[in-house]
C-alpha angles and dihedrals in degrees: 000000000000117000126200095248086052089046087054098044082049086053100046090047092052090056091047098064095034104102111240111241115226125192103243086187104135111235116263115245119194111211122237139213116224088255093060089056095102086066107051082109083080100043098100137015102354110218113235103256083237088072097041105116107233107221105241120212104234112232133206119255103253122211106207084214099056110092109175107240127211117259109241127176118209113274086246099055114087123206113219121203104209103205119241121212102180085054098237123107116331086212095068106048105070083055092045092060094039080060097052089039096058094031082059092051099055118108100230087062099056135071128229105271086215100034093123083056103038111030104014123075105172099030111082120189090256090059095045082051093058093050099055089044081059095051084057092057088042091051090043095048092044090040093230133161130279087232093063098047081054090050100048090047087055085051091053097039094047090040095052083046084075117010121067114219136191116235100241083065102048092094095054086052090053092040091046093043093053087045085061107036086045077058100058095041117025121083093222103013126198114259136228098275093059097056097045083056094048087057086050092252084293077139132036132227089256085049091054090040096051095048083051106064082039095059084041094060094045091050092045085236081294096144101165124084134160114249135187091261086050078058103033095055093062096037091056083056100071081040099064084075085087112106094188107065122036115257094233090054092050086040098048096039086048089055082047108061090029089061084042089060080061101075099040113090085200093063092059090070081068123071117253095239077056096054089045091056092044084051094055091036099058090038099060086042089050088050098036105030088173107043125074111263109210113053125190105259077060087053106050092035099060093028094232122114115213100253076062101064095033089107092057096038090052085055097049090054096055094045091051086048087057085235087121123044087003091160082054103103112155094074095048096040082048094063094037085088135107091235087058100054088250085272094156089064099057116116115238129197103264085235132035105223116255094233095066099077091057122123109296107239105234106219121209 
């Protein structure tokens, strides 16, 4: 007799071993133009708009009790604007120019002020001129920045403070030092073939190679330094206030002097934030004879008086006289140009009067 559980067991087995029939009917696209694209939601199988999920902003949780409240500051606190002239946060820049100043103060970036005399028995301040003439013809064959010329001279000058070198070996130390220092700066630097060629092969590749690991280990592999173009580019900025004299010639006169300190052995015993406001200094004095040329935004800006950079700018003068490096040509050659403004043309009172580097008078 068949009972009802046995009844259900014979019917289970019987749709076990039916085979399942599945719809092997592909799926119909309807192709599209590229116009239509914005409807392929609604191709195939359109979902009712009941079951479409509605995308929810999310809000912010609110607290009733929280009133936003004015922000005041307390009637004796002052709020100083420090003006920016690069244009990013003026809260940056007074700490970007502590830092320069105390990186150019530190005695691994600066060479002994006495180091021909002291440590070098074949080099002699003329030739060290002439080399660094030659580095401006280098820097102007190859286009590179003036960054890079200011560096290589540091190299040279830091290297010969305690390396002696013989002076058929001078020009592969200046050669070596711009292809390093082309190297930290320049975007596509020249390489080490180019500069063998541009010392007429006088050095092989080995020879550039060698003297650079070995201005490498000296450096530390420090190769950053500031420089008086790293100082001069931001002083000529607050100096751009000036309505009088257009900024380029200011700008272009300043680059001058400060690549004519270059070539003096005297100018590496100044720092070079010293050299970039002598620079600025003697070129608003060149351009404006008879007006004063530090004011006191500059003062207060590059932190020297004027009684402070008198030594420098006296040098300047004389080197922009040509009483000073007068056999030196490439710098001035170099500013004769009209891309330069023709700076290095421009007539300049044989003295700069003593007054002017009395004490700036700071106006309320």
């Amino acid at each position: 007799m068949e009972t009802r559980a046995s009844r259900k067991r014979a019917a289970a087995a019987v749709a076990a071993t039916t085979p399942v029939q599945i719809d092997t009917q592909p799926l119909k696209k309807q192709r599209v133009v590229l116009g239509e694209l914005t409807n392929l939601s609604n191709l195939i199988f359109p979902l009712p708009a009941n079951l479409i999920p509605q995308k929810q902003k999310l809000q912010p949780r609110k607290n009733p009790g929280l009133k936003k409240q004015p922000i005041t500051l307390p009637l004796d606190v002052k709020v100083e604007k420090f003006d920016d002239p690069h244009g990013g946060s003026e809260c940056y820049e007074p700490s970007i120019l502590n830092y320069l100043r105390e990186m150019e103060m530190q005695k691994k970036r600066r060479p002994m002020v006495d180091y021909i005399e002291e440590v070098q028995r074949e080099v002699t301040e003329n030739m060290r001129g002439i080399l660094v003439d030659w580095l401006v013809e280098v820097a102007e064959e190859y286009k590179l920045l003036s960054e890079s010329l200011f560096l290589s001279v540091s190299y040279v000058d830091r290297f010969l403070s305690i390396n002696p070198v013989k002076k058929g070996r001078l020009q592969l130390l200046g050669v070596t030092s711009m292809l390093v220092a082309s190297k930290y700066e320049e975007i596509d630097p020249p390489n080490v073939r180019q500069f063998c060629s541009i010392t007429d092969y006088t050095y092989n590749k080995a020879e550039v190679v060698e003297m650079e690991a070995d201005i490498l280990r000296y450096l530390n592999f420090e190769m950053g330094n500031p420089t008086a173009i790293t100082f001069l580019k931001r002083f000529t900025e607050i100096d751009s206030k000036n309505q009088k004299t257009p900024n380029l010639q200011i700008e272009f006169l300043s680059n001058y002097l400060a690549e004519l300190s270059l070539m003096d052995y005297e100018c590496i015993r100044f720092l070079p934030s010293v050299i970039a406001a002598s620079a600025i200094f003697l070129a608003r004095f060149i351009l404006s004879p008879d007006d004063h040329p530090w004011t006191p935004s500059l003062q207060e800006y590059t932190g020297y008086q004027a009684i402070e950079l008198k030594a420098c700018v006296l040098i300047l003068h004389d080197l922009y006289l040509a009483r000073r490096c007068a056999s030196l040509r490439a710098v001035r050659q170099k500013y004769r140009q009209h891309k330069f403004k023709y700076v290095a043309n421009f007539p300049s009172p044989p003295e700069v009067p003593k007054f002017y580097f009395d004490p700036v008078i700071q106006l309320d």
